[in-house]
C-alpha positions as CSV (number, residue, x, y, z in Angstrom):
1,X,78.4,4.0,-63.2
2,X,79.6,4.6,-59.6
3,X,83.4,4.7,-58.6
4,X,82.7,5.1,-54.8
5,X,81.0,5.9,-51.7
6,X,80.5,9.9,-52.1
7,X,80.9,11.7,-48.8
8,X,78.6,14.3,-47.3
9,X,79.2,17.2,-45.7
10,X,76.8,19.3,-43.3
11,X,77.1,22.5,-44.8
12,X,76.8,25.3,-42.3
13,X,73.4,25.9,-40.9
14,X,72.2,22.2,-42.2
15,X,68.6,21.9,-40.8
16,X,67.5,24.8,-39.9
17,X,70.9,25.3,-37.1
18,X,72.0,28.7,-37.1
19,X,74.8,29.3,-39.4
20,X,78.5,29.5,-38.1
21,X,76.8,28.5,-34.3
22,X,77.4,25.5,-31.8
23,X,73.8,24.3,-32.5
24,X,74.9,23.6,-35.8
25,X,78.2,21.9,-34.6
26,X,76.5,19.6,-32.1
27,X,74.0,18.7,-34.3
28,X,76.6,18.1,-37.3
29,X,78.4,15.9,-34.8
30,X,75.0,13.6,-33.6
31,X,75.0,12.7,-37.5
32,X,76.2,10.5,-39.8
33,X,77.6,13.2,-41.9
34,X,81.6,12.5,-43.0
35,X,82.2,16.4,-42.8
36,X,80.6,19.7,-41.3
37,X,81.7,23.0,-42.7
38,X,82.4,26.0,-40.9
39,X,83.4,30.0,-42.5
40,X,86.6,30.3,-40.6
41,X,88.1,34.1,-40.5
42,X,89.6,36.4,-38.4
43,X,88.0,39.0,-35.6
44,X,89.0,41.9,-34.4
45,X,91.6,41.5,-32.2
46,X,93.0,38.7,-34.8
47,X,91.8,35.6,-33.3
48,X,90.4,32.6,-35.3
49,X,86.3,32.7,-35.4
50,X,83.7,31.1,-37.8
51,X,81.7,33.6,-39.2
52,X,80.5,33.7,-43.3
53,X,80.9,37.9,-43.0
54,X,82.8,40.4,-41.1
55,X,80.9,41.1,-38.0
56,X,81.0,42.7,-34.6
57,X,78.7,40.3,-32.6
58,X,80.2,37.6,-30.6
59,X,80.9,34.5,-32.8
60,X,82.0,31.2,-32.1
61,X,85.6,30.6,-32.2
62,X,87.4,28.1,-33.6
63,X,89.4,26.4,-30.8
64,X,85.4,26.1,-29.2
65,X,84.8,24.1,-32.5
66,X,87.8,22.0,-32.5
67,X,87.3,21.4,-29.0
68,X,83.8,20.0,-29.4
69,X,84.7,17.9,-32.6
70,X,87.5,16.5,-30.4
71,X,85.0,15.1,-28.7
72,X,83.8,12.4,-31.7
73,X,86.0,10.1,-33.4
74,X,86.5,10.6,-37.5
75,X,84.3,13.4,-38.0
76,X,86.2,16.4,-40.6
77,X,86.2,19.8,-40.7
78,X,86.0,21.9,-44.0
79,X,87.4,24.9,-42.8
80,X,85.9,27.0,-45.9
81,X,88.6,30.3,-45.7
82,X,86.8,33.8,-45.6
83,X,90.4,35.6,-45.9
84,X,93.9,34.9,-47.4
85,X,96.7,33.7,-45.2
86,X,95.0,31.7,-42.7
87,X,96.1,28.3,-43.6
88,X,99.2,28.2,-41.0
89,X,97.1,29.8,-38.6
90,X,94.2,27.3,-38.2
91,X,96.7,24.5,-38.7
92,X,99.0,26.2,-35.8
93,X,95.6,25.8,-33.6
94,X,94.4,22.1,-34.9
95,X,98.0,21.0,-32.6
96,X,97.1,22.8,-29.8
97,X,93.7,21.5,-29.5
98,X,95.6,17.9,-29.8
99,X,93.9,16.8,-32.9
100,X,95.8,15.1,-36.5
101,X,95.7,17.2,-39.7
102,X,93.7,14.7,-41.1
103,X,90.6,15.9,-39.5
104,X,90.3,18.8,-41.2
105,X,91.0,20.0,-45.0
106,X,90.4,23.5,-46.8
107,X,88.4,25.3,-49.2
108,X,87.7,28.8,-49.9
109,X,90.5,31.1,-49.8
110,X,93.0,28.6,-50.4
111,X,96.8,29.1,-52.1
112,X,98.1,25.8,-52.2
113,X,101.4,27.2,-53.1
114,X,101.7,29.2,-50.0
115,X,101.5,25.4,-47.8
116,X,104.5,24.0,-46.5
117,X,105.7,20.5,-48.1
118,X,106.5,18.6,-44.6
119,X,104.7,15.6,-44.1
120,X,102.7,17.0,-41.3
121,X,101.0,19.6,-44.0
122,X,100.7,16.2,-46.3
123,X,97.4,15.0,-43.7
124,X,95.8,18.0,-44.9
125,X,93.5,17.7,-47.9
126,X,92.3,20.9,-50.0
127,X,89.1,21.2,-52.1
128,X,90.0,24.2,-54.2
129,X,87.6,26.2,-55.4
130,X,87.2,26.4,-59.2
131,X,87.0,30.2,-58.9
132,X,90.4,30.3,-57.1
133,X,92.0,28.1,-59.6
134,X,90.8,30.0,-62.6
135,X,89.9,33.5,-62.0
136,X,91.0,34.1,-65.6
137,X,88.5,31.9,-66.5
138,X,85.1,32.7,-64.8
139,X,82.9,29.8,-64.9
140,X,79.7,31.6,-65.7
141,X,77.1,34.6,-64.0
142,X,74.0,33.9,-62.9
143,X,71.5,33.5,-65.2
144,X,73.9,32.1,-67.7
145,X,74.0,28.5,-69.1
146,X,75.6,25.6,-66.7
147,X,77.6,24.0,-69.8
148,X,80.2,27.1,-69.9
149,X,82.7,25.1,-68.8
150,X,83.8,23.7,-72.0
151,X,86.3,20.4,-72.5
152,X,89.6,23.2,-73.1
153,X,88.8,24.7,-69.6
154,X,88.4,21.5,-67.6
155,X,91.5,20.7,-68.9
156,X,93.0,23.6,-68.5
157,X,91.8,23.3,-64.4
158,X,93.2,19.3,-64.6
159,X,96.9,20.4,-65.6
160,X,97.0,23.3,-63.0
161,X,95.4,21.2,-60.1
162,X,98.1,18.3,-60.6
163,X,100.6,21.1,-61.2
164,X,100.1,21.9,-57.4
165,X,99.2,18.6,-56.4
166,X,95.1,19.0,-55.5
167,X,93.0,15.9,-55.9
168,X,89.8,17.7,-55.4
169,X,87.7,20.8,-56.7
170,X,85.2,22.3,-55.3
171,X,81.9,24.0,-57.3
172,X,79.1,25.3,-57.5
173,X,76.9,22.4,-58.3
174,X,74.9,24.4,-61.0
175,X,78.4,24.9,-62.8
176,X,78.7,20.9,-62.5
177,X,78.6,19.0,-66.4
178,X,79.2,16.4,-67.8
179,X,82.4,17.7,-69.7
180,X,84.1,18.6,-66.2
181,X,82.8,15.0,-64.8
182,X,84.5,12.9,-67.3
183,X,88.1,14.9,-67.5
184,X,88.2,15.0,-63.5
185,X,87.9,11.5,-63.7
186,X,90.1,11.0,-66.2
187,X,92.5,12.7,-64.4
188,X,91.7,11.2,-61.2
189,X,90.6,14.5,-59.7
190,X,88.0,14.0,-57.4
191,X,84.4,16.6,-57.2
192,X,83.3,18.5,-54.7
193,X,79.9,20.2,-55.1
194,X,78.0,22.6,-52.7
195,X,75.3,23.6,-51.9
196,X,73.1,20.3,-53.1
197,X,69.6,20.3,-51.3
198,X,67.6,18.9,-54.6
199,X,67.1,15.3,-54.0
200,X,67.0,14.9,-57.3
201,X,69.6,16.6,-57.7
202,X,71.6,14.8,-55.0
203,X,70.5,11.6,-56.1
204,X,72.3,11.8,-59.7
205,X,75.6,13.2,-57.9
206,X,75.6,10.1,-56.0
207,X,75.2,7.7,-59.3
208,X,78.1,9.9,-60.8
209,X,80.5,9.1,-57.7
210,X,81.4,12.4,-57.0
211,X,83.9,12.6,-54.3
212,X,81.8,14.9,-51.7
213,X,78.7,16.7,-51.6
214,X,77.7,19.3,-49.3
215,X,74.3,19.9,-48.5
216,X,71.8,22.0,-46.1
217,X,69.2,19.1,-46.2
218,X,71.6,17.0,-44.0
219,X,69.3,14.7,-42.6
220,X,67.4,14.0,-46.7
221,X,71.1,13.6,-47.9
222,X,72.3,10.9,-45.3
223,X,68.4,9.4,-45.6
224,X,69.5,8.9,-50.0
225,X,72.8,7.9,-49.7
226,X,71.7,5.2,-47.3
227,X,68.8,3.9,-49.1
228,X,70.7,3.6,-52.3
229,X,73.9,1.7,-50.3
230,X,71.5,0.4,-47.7
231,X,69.7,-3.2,-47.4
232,X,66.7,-2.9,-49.6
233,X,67.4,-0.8,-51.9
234,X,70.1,-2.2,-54.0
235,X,70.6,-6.0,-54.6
236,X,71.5,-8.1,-56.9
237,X,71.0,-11.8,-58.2
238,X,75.0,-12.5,-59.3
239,X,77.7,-9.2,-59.0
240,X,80.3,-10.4,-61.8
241,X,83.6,-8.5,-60.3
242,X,87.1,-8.6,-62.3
243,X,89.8,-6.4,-64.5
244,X,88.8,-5.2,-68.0
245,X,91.5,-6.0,-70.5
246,X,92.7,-4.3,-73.3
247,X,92.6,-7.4,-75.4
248,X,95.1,-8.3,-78.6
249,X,93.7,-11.1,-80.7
250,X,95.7,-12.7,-83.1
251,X,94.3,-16.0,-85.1
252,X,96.4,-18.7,-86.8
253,X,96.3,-16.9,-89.8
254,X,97.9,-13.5,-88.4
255,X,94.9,-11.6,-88.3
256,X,94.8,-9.4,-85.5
257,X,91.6,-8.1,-83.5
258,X,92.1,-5.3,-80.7
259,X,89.4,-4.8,-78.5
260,X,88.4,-4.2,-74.7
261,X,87.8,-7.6,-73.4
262,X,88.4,-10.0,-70.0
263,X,86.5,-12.4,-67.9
264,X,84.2,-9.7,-67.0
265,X,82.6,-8.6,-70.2
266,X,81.8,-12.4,-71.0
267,X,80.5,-13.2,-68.2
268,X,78.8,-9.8,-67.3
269,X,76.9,-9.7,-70.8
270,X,76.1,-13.5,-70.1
271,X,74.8,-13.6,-66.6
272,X,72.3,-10.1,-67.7
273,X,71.6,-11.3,-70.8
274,X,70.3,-14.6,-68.9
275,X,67.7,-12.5,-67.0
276,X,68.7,-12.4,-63.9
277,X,69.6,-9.3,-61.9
278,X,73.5,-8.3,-62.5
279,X,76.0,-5.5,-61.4
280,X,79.2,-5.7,-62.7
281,X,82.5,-4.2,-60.9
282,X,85.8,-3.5,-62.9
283,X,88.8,-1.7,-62.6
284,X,90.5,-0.2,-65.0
285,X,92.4,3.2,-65.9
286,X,90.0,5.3,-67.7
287,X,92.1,6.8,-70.0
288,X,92.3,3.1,-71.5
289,X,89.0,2.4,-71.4
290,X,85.5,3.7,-72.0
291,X,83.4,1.6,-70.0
292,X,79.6,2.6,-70.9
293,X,80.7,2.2,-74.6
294,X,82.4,-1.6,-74.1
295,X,79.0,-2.3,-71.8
296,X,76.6,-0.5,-74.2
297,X,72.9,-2.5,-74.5
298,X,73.8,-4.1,-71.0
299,X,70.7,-5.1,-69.0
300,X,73.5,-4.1,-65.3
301,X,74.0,-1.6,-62.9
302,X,77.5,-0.7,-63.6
303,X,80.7,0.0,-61.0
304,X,83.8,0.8,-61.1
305,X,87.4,1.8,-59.5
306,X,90.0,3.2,-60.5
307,X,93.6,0.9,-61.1
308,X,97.2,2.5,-62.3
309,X,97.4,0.3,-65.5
310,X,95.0,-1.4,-67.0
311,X,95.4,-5.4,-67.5
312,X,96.3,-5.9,-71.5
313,X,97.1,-9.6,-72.6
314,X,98.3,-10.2,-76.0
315,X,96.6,-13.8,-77.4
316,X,98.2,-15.9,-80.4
317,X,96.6,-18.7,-81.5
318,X,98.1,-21.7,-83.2
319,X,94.9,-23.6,-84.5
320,X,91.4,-22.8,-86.2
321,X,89.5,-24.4,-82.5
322,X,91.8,-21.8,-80.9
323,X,92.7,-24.7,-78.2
324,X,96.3,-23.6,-78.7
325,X,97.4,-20.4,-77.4
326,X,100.4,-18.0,-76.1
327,X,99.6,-15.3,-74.1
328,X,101.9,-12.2,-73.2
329,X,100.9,-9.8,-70.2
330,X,101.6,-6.3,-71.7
331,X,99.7,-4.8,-68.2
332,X,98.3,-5.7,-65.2
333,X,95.3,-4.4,-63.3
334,X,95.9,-3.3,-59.2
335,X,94.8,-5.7,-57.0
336,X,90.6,-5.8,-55.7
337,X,89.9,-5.0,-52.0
338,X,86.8,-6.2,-50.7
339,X,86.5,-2.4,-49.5
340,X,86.1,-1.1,-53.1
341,X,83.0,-3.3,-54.1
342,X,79.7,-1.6,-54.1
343,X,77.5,-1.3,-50.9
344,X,74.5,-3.6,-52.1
345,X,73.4,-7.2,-51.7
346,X,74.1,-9.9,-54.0
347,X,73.5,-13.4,-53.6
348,X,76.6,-14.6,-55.3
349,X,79.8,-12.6,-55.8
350,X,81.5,-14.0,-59.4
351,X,85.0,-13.8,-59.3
352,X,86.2,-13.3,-62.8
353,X,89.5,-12.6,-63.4
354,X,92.4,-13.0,-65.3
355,X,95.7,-13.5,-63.7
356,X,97.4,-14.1,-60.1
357,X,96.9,-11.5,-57.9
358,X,93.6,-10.2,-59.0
359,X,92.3,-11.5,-56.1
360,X,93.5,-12.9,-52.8
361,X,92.6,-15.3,-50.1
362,X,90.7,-12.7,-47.7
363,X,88.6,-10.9,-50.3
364,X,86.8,-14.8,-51.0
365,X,86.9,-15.3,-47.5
366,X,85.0,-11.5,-46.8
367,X,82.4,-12.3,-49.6
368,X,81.7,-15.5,-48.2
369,X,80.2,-14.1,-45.3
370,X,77.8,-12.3,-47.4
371,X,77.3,-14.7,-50.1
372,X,77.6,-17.4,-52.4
373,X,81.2,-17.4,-54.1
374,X,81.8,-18.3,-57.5
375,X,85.3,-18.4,-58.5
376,X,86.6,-19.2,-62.4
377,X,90.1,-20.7,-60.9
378,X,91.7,-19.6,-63.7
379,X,93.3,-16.0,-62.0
380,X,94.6,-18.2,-59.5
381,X,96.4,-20.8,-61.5
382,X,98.0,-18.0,-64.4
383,X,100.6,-16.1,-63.5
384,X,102.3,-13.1,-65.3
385,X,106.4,-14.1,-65.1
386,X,109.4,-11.6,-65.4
387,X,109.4,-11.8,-69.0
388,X,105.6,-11.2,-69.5
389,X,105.0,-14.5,-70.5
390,X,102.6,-15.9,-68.7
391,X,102.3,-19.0,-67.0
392,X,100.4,-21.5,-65.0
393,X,101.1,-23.2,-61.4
394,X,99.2,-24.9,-58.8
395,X,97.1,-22.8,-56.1
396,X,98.6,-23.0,-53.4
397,X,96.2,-22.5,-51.1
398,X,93.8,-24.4,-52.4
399,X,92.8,-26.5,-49.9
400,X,92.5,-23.3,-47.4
401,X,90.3,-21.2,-49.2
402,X,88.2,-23.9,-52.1
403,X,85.9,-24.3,-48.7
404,X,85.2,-21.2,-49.6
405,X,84.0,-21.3,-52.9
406,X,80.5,-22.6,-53.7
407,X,80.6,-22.8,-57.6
408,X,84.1,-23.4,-58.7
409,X,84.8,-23.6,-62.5
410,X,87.9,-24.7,-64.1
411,X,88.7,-25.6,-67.6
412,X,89.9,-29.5,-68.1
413,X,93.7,-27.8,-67.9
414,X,93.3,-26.2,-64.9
415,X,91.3,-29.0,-63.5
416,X,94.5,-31.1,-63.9
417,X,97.1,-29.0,-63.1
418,X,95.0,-28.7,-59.8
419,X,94.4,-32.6,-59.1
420,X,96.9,-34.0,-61.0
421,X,93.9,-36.4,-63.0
422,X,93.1,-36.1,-66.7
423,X,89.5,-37.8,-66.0
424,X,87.3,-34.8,-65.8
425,X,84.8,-36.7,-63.8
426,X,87.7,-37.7,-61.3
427,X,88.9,-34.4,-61.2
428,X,85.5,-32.5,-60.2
429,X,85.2,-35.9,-57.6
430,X,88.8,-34.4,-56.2
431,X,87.9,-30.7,-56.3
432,X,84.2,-31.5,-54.4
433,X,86.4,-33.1,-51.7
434,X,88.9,-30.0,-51.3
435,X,85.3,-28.1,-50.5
436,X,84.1,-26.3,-53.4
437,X,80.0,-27.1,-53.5
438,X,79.3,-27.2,-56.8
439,X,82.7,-27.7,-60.0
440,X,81.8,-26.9,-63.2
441,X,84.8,-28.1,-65.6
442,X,84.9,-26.9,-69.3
443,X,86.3,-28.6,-72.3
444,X,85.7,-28.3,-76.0
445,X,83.0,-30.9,-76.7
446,X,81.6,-30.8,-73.5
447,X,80.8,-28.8,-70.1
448,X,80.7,-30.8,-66.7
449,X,78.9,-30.5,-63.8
450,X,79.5,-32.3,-59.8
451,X,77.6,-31.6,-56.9
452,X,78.6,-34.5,-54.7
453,X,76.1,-36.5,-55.7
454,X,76.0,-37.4,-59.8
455,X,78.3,-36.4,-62.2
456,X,76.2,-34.5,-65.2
457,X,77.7,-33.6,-68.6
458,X,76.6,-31.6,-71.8
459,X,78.1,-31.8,-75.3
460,X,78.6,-28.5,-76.6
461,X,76.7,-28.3,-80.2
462,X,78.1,-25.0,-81.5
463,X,78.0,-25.0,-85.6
464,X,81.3,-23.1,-85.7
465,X,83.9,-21.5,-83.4
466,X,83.9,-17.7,-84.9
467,X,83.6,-16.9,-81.1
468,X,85.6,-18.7,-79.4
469,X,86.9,-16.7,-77.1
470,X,85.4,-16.1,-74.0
471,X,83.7,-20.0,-73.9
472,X,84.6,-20.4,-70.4
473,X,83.5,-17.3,-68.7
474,X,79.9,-17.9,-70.9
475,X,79.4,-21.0,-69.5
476,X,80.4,-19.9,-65.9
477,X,77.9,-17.0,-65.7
478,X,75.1,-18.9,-67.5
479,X,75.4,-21.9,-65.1
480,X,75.7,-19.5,-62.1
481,X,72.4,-17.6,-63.5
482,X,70.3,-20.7,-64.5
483,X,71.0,-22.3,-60.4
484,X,69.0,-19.2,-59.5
485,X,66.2,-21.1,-60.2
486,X,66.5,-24.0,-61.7
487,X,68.7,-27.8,-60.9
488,X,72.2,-28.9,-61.4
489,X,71.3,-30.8,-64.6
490,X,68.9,-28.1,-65.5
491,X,71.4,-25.1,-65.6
492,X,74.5,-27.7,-67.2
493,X,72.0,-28.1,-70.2
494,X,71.1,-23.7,-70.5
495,X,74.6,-23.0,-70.1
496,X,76.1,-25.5,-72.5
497,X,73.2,-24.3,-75.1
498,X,74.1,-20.7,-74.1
499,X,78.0,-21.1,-74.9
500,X,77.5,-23.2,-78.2
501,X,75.1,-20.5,-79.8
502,X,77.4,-17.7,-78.4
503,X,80.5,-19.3,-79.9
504,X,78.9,-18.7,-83.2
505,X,79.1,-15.0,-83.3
506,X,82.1,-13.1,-82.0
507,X,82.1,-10.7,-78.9
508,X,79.9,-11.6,-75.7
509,X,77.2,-12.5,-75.7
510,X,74.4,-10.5,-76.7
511,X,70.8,-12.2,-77.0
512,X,68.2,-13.1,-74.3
513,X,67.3,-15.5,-72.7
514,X,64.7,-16.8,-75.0
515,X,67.3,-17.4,-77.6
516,X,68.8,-19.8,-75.3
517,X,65.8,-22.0,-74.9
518,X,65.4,-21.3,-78.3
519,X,68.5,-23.0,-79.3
520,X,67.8,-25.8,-76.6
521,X,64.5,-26.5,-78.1
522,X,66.2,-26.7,-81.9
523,X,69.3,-28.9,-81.0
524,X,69.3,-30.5,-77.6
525,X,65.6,-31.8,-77.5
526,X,67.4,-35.7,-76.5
527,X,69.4,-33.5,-73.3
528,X,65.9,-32.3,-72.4
């Protein structure tokens, strides 16, 4: 899983510079490093140098830094603190050299009780040092085993870094486990580890999404992170992006089913299980959800991001087909920036989400200049109201952004409430001439398919409805993963077959793609 782009930081000395010298800081600057790091401390006479030790040769000071990094836009400074006290000092210079606190954060020697609470101080971001925040509580000696840091301390390290407000520690990368990984994130405390110089090593810190890393291979560092975001190295046949839900299922009966659920799991477990290539981005609160267990078996490169609350819908259903349904928002998921998705290439960017808001008109608009859209139409016809209850209304700006869209799916509902027609075939006509390339329209005995040039329909065959839920989204990503490679009327038969034997088994679904053809060859040998 991967929450975000980590950041690197040139540790002092990267590349064979001298330590704490101007080499190093020019050569820092030439990169594509997010951070350098200097040893900041005090000389003799008191003034501000960077120097790791106590020493009585000349040493850089730190207005000849700041005045050098002035220079080049957006580059930090991790001021790593060799003394107490110096906080006010360095930040005291940072103005007089003209530069925002932004540019620079702490580490080190760092009480974050003794910083001021104005909003100028606010710019300033500290990466406190485990050691500092739990000298009680030694992490481990040398020599020692790396999983000291047990699930009672990382807590114990969460509650006292929100106590003072820090969103991010800084380690010793061979203190760095798993136990510490997951309760940072958790509590949305980000990682800093130093010094990382193992590619290897660097390489799995990057899959984790740890926050920074700071390295004295600079040059191997920026070379990884940029063949695993770059072109070439990561791409993708179909990225399936929308909110998990915490689902509550309740049939005609009463019986009630909880479970973690949404547009995303459906169609994510569909499009991989169809063979093509998948990544799947959510969002969610992880103290809701544990994602690798709701995607365990998944043939996808999971992402992730982190959202205040995650989207929970409760679900009644009136009738055995489960046509007829209420549904009651009891959470809603923070809204996706195009900025949050993951830095690889897909051909086709599925939009699958749940309610209003989910998505807007520039993140389509942003994805379709990098690929195909697909968009289920559904999170932009439901809306959450006042009361929770949730309702449906016309899109708006349909007509602005369906130009956008090259597979557009609706159910026969939606497709109405959208044209105003109750003739599916009529309907995917009107949507075609609003712009979307390719409509895909859903009902219960049958899935539709319009490309401007023949209308092509598919009766669903299922032998009973024990999995229902979800129908749409299945047929969405298996049409979306079957025009890969195959035509119109080619992918309308695989994803019909797909839903019908996938409604026969609760959950997503979970078989390959040679139980599809499988079921094609049994049942739909007249479609073929």
């Amino acid at each position: 899983m991967k929450e975000k782009t980590s950041l690197i930081t040139a540790h002092s000395g990267s590349d064979a510079t001298a330590d704490n010298s101007m080499e190093f800081v020019r050569y820092a600057l030439g990169t594509s490093a997010d951070a350098l790091e200097i040893d900041v401390r005090r000389d003799g006479d008191g003034g501000l140098i960077i120097s790791h030790d106590e020493t009585g040769e000349k040493a850089v000071t730190l207005k000849e830094v700041f005045c050098e990094v002035k220079k080049v836009p957006d580059m930090r400074m991790n001021c790593d603190l060799k003394e107490y006290g110096l906080e006010e000092e360095v930040y005291r210079l940072l103005q007089t050299c003209g530069l925002p606190g932004e540019r620079i954060l702490f580490s080190g020697s760092v009480r974050p009780w003794n910083i001021p609470e104005d909003a100028a101080w606010k710019q300033i971001e500290v990466y406190w040092n485990v050691e500092e925040c739990i000298p009680d509580i030694y992490v481990c000696k040398e020599g020692e085993e790396r999983n000291r840091i047990t699930a009672e301390t990382a807590r114990y390290l969460a509650d006292k870094c929100a106590r003072y407000g820090i969103s991010v520690i800084n380690i010793n990368e061979k203190y760095l486990n798993q136990t510490l990984t997951d309760i940072m994130n958790e509590h949305q405390i980000g990682i800093s580890a130093w010094t990382v110089n193992d590619p290897e090593r660097i390489r799995r810190l990057l899959q984790l999404g740890v926050h920074n890393i700071t390295t004295r291979k600079l040059a191997n560092a920026l070379k990884i992170r940029e063949e695993r975001e770059g072109a070439g190295e990561k791409s993708y046949d179909v990225m399936v992006i929308g909110p998990v839900s915490l689902d509550q299922n309740i049939d005609c009966r009463g019986n009630e089913r909880r479970e973690v659920g949404g547009a995303v799991v459906a169609s994510g477990f569909a499009a991989a299980g169809s063979g093509v290539k998948t990544a799947i981005f959510c969002k969610f609160n992880p103290e809701d959800v544990n994602l690798s267990e709701r995607f365990e078996g998944i043939h996808a490169d999971l992402y992730w991001s982190l959202s205040k609350a995650t989207c929970s819908i409760r679900n009644q259903y009136f009738t055995e087909d489960k046509e007829k349904r209420q549904c009651t928002s009891l959470g809603v998921c923070d809204a996706f920036r195009f900025e949050e998705l993951p830095r690889v290439r897909t051909d086709v960017y599925h939009f699958a989400g749940l309610v209003y808001g989910d998505f807007d008109g520039e993140l389509l608009e942003r994805a379709a200049q990098k690929g195909k859209v697909a968009l289920d139409v559904q999170c932009m016809l439901r809306h959450v109201e006042a009361d929770g209850s949730m309702g449906f209304h016309d899109w708006t700006e349909k007509e602005k952004y369906l130009p956008k869209i090259y597979y557009l799916k609706t159910d026969a509902a939606e497709a109405e409430i959208m044209t105003g027609l109750t003739d599916r075939a009529e309907a995917a006509r009107r949507l075609y001439g609003m712009g979307a390339k390719e409509v895909l329209i859903t009902h219960n005995t049958e899935v539709l398919a319009y490309d401007g040039k023949k209308i092509y329909t598919c009766p669903i065959k299922a032998r009973n409805l024990s999995g229902r839920t979800g129908r749409g989204d299945t047929a969405f990503a298996g049409y979306i993963a079957a025009r890969q490679e195959k035509s119109v009327e080619e992918a309308l038969l695989y994803c019909t077959a797909l839903v019908s034997l996938k409604m026969e088994t609760p959950g997503p679904f979970r078989g390959t793609k040679q139980d599809v053809l499988n079921y094609i060859h049994e049942f739909y040998r007249g479609e073929q």
